[in-house]
VEXPABA-745384 format. One record per atom (N, C-alpha, C): residue in three letters; chain; x, y, z. Coordinates in steps of 0.1 Angstrom, whole numbers. Example, Ala and Ser with C-alpha at 12.3 -4.5 7.8 and 13.67 -1.06 7.14 Angstrom:
+------+-----+-------+-------+-------+
| type | mol |     X |     Y |     Z |
+------+-----+-------+-------+-------+
|  ALA |   A |   132 |   -57 |    78 |
|  ALA |   A |   123 |   -45 |    78 |
|  ALA |   A |   132 |   -33 |    78 |
|  SER |   A |   128 |   -22 |    71 |
|  SER |   A |   137 |   -11 |    71 |
|  SER |   A |   129 |     0 |    79 |
+------+-----+-------+-------+-------+
END
This chain:
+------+-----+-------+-------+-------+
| type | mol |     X |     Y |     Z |
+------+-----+-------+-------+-------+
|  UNK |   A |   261 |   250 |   258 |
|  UNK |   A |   251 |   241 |   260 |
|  UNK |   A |   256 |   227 |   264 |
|  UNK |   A |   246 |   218 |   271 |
|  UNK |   A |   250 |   208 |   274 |
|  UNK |   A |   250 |   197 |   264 |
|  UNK |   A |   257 |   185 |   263 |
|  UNK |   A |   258 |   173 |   252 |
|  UNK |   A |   248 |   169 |   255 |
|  UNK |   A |   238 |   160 |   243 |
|  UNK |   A |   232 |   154 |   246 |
|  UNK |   A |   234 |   141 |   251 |
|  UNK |   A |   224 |   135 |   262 |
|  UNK |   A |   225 |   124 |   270 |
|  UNK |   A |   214 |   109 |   267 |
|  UNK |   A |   220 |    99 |   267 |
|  UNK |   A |   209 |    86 |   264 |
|  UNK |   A |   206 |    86 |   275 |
|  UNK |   A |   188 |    84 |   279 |
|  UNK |   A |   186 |    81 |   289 |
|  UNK |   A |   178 |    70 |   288 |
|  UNK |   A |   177 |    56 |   297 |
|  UNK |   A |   169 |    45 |   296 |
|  UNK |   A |   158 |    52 |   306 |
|  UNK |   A |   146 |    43 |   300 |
|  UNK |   A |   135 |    50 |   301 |
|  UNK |   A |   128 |    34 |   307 |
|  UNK |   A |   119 |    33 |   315 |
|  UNK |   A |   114 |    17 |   318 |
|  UNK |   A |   107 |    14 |   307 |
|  UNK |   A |    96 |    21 |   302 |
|  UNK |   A |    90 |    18 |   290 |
|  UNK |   A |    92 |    28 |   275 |
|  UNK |   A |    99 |    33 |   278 |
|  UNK |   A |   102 |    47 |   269 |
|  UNK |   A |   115 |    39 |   260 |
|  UNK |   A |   123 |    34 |   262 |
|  UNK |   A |   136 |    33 |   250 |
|  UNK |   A |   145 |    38 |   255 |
|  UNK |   A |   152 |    45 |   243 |
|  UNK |   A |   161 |    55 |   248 |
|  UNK |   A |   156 |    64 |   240 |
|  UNK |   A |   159 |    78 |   254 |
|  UNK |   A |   155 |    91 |   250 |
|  UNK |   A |   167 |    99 |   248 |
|  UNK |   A |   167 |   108 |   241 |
|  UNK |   A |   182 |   114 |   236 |
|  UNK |   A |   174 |   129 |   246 |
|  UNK |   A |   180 |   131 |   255 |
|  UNK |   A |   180 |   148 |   261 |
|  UNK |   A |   192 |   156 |   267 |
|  UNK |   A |   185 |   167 |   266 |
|  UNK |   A |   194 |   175 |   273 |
|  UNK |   A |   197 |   177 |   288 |
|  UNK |   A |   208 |   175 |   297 |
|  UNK |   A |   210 |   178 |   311 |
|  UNK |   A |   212 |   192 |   309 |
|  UNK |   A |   204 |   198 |   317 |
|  UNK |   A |   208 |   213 |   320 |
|  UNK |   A |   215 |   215 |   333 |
|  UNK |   A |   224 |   223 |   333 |
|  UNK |   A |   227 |   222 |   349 |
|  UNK |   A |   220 |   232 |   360 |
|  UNK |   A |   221 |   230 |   371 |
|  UNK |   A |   207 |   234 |   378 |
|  UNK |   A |   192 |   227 |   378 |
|  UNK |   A |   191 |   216 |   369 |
|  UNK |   A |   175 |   211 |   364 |
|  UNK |   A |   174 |   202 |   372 |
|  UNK |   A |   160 |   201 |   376 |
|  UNK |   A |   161 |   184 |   374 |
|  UNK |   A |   159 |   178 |   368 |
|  UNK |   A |   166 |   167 |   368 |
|  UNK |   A |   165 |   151 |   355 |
|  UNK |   A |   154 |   153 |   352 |
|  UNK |   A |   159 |   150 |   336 |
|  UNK |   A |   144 |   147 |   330 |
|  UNK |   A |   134 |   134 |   338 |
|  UNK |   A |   121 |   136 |   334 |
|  UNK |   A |   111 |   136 |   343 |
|  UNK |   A |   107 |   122 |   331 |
|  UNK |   A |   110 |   109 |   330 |
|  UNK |   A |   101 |    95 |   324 |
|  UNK |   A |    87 |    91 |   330 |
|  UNK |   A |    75 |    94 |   328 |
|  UNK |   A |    68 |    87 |   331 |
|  UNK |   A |    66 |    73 |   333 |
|  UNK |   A |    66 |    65 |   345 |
|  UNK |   A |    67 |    52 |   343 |
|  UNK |   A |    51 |    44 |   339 |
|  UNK |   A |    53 |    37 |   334 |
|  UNK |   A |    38 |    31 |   322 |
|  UNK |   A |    34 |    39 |   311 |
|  UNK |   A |    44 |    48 |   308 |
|  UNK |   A |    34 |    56 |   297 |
|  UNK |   A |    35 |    48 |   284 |
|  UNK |   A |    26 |    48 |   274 |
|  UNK |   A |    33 |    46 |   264 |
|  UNK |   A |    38 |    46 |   256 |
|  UNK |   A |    47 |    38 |   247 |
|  UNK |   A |    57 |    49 |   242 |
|  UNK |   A |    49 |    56 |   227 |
|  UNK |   A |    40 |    47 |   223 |
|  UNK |   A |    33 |    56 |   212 |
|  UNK |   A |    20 |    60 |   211 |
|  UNK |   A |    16 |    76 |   202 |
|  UNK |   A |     7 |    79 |   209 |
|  UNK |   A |    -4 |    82 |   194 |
|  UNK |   A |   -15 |    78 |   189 |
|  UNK |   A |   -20 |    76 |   180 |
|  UNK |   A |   -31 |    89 |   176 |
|  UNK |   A |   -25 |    99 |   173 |
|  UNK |   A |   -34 |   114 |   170 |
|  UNK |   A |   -46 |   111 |   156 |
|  UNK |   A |   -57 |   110 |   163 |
|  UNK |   A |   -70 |   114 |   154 |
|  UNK |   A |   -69 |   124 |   146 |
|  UNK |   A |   -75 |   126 |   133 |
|  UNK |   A |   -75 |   132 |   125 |
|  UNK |   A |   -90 |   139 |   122 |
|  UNK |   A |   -93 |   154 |   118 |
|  UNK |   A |  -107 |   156 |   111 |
|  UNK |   A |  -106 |   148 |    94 |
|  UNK |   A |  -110 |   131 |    93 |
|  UNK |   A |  -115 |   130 |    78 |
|  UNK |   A |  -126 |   129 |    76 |
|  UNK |   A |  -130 |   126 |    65 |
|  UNK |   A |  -145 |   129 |    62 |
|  UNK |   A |  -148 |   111 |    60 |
|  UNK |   A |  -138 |   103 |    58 |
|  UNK |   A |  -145 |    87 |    62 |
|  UNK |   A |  -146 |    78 |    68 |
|  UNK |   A |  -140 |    85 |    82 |
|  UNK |   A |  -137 |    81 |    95 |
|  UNK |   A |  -137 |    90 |   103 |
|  UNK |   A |  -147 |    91 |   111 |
|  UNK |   A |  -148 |    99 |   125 |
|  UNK |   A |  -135 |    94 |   133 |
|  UNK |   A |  -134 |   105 |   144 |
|  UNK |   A |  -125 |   102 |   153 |
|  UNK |   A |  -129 |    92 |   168 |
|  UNK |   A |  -140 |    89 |   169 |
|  UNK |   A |  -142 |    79 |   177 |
|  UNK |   A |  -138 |    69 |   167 |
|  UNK |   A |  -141 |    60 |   157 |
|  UNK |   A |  -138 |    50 |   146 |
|  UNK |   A |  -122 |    51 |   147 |
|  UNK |   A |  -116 |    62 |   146 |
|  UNK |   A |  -101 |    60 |   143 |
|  UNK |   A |   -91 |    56 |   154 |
|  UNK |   A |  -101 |    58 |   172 |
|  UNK |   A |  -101 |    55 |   180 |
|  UNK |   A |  -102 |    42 |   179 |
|  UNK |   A |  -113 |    38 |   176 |
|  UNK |   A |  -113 |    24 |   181 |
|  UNK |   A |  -106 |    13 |   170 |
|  UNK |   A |  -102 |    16 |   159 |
|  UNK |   A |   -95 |     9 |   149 |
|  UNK |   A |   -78 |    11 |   157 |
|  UNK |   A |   -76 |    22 |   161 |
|  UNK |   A |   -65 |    22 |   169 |
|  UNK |   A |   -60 |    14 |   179 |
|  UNK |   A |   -72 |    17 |   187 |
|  UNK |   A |   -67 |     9 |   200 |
|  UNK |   A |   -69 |    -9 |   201 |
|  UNK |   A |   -79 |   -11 |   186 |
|  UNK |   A |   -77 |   -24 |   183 |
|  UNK |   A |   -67 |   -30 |   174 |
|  UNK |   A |   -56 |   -23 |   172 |
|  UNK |   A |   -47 |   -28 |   166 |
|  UNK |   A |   -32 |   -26 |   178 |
|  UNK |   A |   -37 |   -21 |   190 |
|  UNK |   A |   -28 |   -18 |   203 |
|  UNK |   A |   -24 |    -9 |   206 |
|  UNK |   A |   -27 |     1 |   199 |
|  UNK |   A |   -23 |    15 |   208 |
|  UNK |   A |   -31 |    16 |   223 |
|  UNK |   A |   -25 |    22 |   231 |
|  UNK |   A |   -24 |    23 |   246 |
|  UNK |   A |   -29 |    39 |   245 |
|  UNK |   A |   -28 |    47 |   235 |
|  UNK |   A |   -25 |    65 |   241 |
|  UNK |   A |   -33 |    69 |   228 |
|  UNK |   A |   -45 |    75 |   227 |
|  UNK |   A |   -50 |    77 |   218 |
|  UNK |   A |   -49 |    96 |   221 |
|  UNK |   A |   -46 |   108 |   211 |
|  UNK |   A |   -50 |   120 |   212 |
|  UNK |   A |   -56 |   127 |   202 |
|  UNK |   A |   -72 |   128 |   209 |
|  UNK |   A |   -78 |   138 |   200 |
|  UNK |   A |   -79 |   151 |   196 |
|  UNK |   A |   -72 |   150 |   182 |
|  UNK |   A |   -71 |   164 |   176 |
|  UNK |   A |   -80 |   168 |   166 |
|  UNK |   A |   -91 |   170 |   173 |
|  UNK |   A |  -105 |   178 |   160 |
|  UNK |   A |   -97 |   189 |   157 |
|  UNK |   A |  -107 |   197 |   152 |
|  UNK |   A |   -98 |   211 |   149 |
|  UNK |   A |  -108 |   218 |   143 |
|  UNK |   A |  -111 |   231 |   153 |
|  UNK |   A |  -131 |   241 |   149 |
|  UNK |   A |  -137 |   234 |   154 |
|  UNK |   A |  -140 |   231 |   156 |
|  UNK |   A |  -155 |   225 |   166 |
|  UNK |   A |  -162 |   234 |   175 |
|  UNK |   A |  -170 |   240 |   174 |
|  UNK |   A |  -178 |   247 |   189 |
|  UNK |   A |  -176 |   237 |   201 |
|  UNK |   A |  -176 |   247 |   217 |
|  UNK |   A |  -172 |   239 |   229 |
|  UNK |   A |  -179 |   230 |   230 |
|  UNK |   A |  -194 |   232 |   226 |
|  UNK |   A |  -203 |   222 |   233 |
|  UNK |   A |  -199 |   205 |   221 |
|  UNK |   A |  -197 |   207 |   209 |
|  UNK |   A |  -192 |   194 |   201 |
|  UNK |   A |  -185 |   190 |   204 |
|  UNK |   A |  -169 |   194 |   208 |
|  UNK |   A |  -156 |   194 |   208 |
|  UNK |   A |  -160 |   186 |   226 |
|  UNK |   A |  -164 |   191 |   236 |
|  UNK |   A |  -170 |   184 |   246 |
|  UNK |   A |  -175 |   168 |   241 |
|  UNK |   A |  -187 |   163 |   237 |
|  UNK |   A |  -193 |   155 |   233 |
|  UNK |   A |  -185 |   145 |   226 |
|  UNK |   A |  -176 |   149 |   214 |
|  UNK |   A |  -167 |   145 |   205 |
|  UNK |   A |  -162 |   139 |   221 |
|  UNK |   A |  -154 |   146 |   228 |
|  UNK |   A |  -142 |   144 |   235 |
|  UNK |   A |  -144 |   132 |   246 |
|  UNK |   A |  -161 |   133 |   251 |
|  UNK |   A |  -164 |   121 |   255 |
|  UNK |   A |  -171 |   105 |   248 |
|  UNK |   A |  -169 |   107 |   237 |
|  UNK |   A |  -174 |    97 |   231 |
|  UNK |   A |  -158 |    86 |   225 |
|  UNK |   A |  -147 |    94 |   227 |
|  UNK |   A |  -136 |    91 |   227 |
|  UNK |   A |  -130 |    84 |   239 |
|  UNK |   A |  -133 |    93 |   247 |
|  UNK |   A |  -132 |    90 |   259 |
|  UNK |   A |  -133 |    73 |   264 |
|  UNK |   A |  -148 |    73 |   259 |
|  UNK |   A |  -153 |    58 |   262 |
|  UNK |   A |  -146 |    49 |   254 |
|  UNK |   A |  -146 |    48 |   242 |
|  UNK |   A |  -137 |    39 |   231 |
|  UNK |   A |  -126 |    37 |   242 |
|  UNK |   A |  -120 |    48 |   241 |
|  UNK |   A |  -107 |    48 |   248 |
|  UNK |   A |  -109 |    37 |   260 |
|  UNK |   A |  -121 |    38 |   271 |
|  UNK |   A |  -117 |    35 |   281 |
|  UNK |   A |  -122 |    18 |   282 |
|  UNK |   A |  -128 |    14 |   271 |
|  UNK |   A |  -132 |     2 |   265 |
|  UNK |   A |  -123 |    -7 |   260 |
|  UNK |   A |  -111 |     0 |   258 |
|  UNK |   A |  -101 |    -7 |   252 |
|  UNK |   A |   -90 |    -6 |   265 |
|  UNK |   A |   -90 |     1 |   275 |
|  UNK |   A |   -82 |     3 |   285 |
|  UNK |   A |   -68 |     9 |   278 |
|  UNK |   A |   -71 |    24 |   271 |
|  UNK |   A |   -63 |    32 |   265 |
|  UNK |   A |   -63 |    45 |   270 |
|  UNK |   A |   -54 |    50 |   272 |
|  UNK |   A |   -56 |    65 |   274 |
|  UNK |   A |   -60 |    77 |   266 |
|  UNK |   A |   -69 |    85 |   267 |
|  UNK |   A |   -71 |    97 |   265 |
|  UNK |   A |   -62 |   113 |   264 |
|  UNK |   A |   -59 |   112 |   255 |
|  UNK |   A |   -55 |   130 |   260 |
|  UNK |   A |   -59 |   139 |   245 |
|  UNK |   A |   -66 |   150 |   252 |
|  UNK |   A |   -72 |   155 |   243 |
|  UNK |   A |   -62 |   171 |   239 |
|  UNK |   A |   -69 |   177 |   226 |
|  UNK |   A |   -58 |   181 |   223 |
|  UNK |   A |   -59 |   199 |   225 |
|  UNK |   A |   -46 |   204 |   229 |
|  UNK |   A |   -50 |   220 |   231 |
|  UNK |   A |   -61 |   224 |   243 |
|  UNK |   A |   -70 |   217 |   248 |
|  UNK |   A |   -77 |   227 |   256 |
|  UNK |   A |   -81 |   214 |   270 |
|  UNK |   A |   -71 |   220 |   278 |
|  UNK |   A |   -72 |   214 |   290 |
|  UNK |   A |   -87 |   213 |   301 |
|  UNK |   A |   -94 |   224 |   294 |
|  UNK |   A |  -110 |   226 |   300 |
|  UNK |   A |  -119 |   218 |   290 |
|  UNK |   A |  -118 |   204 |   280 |
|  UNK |   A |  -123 |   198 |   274 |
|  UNK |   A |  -121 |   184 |   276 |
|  UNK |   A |  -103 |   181 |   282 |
|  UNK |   A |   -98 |   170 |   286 |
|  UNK |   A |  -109 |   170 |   302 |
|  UNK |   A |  -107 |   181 |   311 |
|  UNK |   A |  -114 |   176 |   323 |
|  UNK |   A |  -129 |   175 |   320 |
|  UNK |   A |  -134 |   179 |   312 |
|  UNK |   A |  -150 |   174 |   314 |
|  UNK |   A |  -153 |   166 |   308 |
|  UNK |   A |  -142 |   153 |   298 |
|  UNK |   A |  -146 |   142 |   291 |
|  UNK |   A |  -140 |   136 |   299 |
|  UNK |   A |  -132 |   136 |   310 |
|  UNK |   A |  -125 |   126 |   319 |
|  UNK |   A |  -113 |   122 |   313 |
|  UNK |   A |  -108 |   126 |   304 |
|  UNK |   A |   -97 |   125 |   301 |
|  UNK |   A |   -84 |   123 |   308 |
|  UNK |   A |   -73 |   113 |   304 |
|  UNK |   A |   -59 |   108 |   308 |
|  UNK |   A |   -53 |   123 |   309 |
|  UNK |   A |   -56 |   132 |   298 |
|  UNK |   A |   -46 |   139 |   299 |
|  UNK |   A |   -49 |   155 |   291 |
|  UNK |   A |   -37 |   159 |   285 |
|  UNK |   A |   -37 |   170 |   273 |
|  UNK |   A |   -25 |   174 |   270 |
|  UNK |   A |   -30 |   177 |   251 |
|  UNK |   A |   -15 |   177 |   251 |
|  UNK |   A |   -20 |   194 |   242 |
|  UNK |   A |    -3 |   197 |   246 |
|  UNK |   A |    -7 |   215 |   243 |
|  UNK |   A |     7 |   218 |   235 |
|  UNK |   A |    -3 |   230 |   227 |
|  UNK |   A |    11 |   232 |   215 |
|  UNK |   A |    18 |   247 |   218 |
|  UNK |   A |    22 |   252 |   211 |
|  UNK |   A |    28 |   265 |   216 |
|  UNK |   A |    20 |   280 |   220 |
|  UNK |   A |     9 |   275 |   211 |
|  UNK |   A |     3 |   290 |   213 |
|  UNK |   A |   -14 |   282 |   228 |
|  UNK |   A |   -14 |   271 |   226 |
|  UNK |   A |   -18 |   266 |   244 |
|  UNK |   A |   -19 |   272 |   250 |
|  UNK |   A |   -25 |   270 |   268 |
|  UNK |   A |   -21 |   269 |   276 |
|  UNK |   A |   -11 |   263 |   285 |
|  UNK |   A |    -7 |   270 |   294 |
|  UNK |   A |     7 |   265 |   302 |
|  UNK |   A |     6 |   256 |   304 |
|  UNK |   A |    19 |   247 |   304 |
|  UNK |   A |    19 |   233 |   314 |
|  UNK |   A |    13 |   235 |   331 |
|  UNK |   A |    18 |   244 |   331 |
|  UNK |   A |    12 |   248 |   351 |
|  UNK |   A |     1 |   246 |   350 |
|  UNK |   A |    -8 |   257 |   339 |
|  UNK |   A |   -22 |   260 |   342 |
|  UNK |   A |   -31 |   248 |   337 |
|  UNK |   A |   -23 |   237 |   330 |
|  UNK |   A |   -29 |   226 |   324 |
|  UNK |   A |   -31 |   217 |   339 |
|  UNK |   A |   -22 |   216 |   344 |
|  UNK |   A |   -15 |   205 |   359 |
|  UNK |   A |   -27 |   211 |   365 |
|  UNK |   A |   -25 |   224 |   375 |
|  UNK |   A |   -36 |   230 |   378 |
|  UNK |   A |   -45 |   222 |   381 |
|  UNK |   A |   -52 |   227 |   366 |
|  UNK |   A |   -69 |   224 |   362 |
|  UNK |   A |   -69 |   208 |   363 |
|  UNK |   A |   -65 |   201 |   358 |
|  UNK |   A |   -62 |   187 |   360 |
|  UNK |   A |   -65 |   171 |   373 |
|  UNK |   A |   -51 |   181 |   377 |
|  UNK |   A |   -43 |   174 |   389 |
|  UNK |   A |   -33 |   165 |   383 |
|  UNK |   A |   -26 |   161 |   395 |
|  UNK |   A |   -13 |   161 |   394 |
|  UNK |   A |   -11 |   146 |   387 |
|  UNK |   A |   -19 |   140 |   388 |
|  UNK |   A |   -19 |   127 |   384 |
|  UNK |   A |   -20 |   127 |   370 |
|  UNK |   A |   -29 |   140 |   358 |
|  UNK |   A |   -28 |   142 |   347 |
|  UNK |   A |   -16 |   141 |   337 |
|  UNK |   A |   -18 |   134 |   324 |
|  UNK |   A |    -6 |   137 |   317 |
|  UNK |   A |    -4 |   147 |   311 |
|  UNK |   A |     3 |   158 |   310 |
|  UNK |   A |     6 |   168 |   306 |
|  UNK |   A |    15 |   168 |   292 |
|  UNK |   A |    13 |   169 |   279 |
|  UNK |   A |    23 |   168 |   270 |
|  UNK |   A |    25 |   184 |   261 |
|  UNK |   A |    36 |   184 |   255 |
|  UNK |   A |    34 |   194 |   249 |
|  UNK |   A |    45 |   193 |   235 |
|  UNK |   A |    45 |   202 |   224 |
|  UNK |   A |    49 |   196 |   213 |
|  UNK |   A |    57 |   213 |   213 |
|  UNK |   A |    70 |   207 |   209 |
|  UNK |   A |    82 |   216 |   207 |
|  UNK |   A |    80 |   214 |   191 |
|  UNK |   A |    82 |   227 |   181 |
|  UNK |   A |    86 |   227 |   167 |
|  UNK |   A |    97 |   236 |   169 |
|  UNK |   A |    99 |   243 |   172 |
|  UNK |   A |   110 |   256 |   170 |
|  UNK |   A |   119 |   257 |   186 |
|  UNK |   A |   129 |   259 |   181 |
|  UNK |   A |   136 |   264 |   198 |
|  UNK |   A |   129 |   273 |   205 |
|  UNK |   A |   123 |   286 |   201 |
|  UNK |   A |   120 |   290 |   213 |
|  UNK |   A |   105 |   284 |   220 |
|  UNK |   A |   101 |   270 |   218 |
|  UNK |   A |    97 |   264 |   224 |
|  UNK |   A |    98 |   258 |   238 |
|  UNK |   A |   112 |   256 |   234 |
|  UNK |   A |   117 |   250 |   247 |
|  UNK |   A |   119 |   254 |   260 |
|  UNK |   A |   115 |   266 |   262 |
|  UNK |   A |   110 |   270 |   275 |
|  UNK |   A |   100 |   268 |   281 |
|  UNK |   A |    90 |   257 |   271 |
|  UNK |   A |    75 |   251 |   277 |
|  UNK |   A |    79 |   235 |   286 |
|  UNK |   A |    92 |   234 |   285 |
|  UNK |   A |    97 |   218 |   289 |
|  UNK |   A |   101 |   226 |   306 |
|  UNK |   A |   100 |   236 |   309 |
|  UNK |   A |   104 |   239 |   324 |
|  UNK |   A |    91 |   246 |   329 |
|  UNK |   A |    81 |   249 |   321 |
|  UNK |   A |    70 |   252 |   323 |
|  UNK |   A |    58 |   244 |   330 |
|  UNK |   A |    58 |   238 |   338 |
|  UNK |   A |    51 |   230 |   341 |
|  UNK |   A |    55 |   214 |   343 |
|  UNK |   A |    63 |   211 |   342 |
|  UNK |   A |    72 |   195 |   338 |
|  UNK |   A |    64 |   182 |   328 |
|  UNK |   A |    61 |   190 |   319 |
|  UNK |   A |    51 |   179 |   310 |
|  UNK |   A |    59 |   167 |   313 |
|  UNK |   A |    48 |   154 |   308 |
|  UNK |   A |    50 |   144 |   310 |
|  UNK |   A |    58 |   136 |   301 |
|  UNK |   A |    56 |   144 |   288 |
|  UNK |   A |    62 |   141 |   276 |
|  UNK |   A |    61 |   155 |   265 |
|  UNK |   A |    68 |   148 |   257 |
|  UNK |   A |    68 |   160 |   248 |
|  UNK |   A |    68 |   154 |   229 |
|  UNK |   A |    62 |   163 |   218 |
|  UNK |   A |    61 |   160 |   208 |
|  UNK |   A |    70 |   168 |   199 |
|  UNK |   A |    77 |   163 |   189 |
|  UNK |   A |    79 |   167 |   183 |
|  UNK |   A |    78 |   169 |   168 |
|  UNK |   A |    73 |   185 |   165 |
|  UNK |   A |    65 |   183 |   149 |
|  UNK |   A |    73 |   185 |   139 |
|  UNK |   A |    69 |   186 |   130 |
|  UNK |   A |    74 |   185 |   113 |
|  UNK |   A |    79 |   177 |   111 |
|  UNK |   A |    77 |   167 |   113 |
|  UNK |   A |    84 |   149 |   110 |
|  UNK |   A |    82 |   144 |    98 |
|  UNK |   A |    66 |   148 |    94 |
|  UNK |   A |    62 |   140 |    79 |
|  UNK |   A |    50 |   153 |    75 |
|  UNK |   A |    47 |   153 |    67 |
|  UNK |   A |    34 |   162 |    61 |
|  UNK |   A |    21 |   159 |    64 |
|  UNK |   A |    19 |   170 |    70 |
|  UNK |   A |     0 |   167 |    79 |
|  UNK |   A |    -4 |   182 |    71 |
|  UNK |   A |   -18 |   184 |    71 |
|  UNK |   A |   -26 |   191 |    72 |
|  UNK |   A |   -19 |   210 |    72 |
|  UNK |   A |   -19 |   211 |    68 |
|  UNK |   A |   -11 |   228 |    69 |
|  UNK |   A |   -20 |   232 |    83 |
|  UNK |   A |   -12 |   240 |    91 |
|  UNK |   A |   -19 |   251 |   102 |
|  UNK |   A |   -16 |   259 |   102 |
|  UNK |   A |   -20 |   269 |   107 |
|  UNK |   A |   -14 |   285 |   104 |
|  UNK |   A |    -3 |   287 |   119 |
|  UNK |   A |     9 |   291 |   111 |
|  UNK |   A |    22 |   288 |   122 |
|  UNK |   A |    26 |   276 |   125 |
|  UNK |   A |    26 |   266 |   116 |
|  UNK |   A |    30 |   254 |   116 |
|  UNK |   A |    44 |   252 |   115 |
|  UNK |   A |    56 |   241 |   119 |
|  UNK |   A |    67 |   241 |   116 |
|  UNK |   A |    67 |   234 |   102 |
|  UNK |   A |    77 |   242 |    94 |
|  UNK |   A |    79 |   237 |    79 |
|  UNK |   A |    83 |   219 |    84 |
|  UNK |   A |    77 |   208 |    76 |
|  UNK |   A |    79 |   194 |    77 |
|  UNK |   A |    96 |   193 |    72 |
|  UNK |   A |   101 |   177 |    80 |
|  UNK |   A |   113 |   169 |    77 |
|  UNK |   A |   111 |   154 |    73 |
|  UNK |   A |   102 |   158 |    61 |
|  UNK |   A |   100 |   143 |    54 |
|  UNK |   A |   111 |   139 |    51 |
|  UNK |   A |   119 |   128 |    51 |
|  UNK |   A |   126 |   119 |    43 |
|  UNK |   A |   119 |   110 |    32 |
|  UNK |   A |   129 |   107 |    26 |
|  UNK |   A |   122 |    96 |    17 |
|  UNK |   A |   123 |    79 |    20 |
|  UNK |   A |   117 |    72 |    19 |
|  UNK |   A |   122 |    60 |    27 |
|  UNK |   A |   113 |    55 |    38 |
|  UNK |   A |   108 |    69 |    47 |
|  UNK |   A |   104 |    69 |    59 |
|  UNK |   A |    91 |    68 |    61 |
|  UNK |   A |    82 |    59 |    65 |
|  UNK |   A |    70 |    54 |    71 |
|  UNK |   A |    61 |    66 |    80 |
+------+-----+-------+-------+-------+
END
């Protein structure tokens, strides 16, 4: 395998990746930003509210993760976000189902392993869409040549919500 490499990023920092050889360079979105503020299902804050408490404390990239919702809610949900979102001049990307992000007008979508392809996401889209996708396990990493997401997530960082097939968490202690 290859060492890992620092790469400056214009708005990104530094990203720690891998050169593959044969690849091409990883792919920085320029203007993205670097953090991205995922809604929650609670019961005392809707996810429009956690939107807009978000994006008024400066987040740029809001992503909505309901979770069960029938299409026609998860729709409605996705455009009422949407607007927050675009009231604050924040981006949108909605979560897992790229046929929700295009009919709320959504920035983007971000997809996890059992998703849709990065291809089939771009596709439906267009090219201009942000495409993200969240690695937990290695054999994820075949979704980073899949489509050239625009960025990528990575889970079990802190303790969320159990899902079924979730990556076991890497809480530290200390850590925010």
């Amino acid at each position: 395998g290859s060492a890992p490499t620092a790469v400056e990023g214009p708005t990104s920092g530094r990203l720690l990746c891998y050169r593959c050889p044969g690849r091409p360079q990883p792919k920085i979105a320029a203007g993205l930003p670097r953090v991205q503020f995922l809604t929650l299902d609670r019961a005392d804050l809707g996810h429009a509210e956690l939107a807009r408490l978000a994006c008024a404390g400066g987040v740029l990239r809001v992503q909505l993760r309901a979770k069960g919702l029938p299409a026609t809610a998860w729709e409605a949900l996705a455009r009422e976000v949407a607007a927050v979102c675009r009231d604050a001049d924040a981006l949108l990307v909605v979560n897992a189902s790229p046929d929700v992000a295009a009919a709320a007008g959504a920035a983007g979508v971000h997809l996890g392993g059992t998703d849709a392809a990065p291809a089939e996401a771009r596709r439906l889209l267009g090219p201009r869409a942000l495409v993200g996708v969240t690695l937990n396990f290695p054999a994820d990493l075949p979704r980073l040549a899949a489509g050239s997401p625009d960025y990528v997530g990575v889970g079990g960082g802190r303790p969320a919500a159990p899902q079924p097939g979730a990556a076991p968490t890497q809480a530290r202690r200390g850590r925010g």
